[in-house]
N, C-alpha and C positions, 0 to 999 in steps of 0.2 A: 756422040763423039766417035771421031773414027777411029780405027786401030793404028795407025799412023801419027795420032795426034794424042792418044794416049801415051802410045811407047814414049814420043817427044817429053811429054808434059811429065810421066816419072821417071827419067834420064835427068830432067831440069830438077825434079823438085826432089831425085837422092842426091844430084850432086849438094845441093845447095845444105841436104842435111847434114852431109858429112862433111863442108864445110865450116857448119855449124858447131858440128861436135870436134873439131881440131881446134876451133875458136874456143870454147870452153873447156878443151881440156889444156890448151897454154893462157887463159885469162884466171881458172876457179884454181882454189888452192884450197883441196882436198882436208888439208888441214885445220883450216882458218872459216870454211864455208858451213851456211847453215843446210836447213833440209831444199832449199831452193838451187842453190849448185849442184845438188844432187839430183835432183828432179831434170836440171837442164842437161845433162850429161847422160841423165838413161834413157829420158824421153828422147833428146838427139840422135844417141846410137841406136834407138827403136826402130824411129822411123828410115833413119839412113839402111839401116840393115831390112828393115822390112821392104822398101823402097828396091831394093838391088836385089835382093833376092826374090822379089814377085817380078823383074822385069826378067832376070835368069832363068825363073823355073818357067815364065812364059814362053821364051826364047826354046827351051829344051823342047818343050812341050807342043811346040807350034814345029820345030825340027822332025820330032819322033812323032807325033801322032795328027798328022796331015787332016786324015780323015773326019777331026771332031771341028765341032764346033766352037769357032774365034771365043764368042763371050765364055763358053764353057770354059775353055784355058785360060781366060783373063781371070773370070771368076776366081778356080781349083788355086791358081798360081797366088793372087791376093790371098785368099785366106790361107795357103798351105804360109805363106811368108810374115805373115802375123804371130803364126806359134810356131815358127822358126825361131824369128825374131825374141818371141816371147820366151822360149827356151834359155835362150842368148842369153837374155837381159836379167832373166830368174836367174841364173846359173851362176854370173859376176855380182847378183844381190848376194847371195848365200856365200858365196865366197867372200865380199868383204866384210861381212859377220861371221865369219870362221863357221858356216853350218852347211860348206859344201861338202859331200861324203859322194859314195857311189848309192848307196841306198836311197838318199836322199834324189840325184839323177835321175835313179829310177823309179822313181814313185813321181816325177815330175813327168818324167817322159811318157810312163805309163796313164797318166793326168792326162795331158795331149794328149796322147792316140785313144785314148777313149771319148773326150770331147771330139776331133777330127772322127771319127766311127758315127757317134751320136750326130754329128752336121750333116751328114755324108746320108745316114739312114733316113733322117729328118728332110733332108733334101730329092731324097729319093720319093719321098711321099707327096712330093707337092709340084712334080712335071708330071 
């Protein structure tokens, strides 16, 4: 796939999630719904948020750092936007179970940057 045909394909395929999650969030009633409306509402804003924010951080990235290589920022940019993403979605879990704190943030964030560390050192072993 080309670079050109990627960017197309996840510009189509975040709009269409976050069309998705505007859809669910005026059809599901939070109130009335089981663990299924909920699943369609975090999974939606997953992927819409991972979707926009890997197409971002590839956009910066392709900006600022010229000299690397395309799939290496397709790559870095996908998986940093996953535990963007993942952050996100963890963050509004715990908050609508009332067990968002700052400690808790932190032990999430610190969770991340140690799995992104461990990828990163992992990945370093196998070019």
């Amino acid at each position: 796939m080309t670079l050109r045909g990627y960017l197309i394909s996840m510009i189509i395929a975040s709009f269409v999630c976050w069309i998705c999650w505007v859809f669910v969030i005026f059809i599901v009633n939070p109130e009335q719904t089981n663990w299924v409306g909920f699943l369609l509402f975090y999974l939606s804003l997953f992927l819409a948020i991972a979707g926009t924010a890997s197409i971002l951080g590839f956009l910066i990235r392709f900006i600022v750092l010229k000299q690397e290589l395309v799939f290496r920022l397709v790559k870095d940019a996908f998986r940093q936007s996953f535990l963007f993403a993942f952050l996100i979605i963890a963050s509004l879990y715990l908050l609508s179970h009332n067990l968002f704190s700052w400690p808790n943030l932190f032990f999430l964030v610190v969770g991340l940057s140690v799995f992104e560390f461990f990828l990163l050192s992992y990945e370093g072993r196998h070019y």
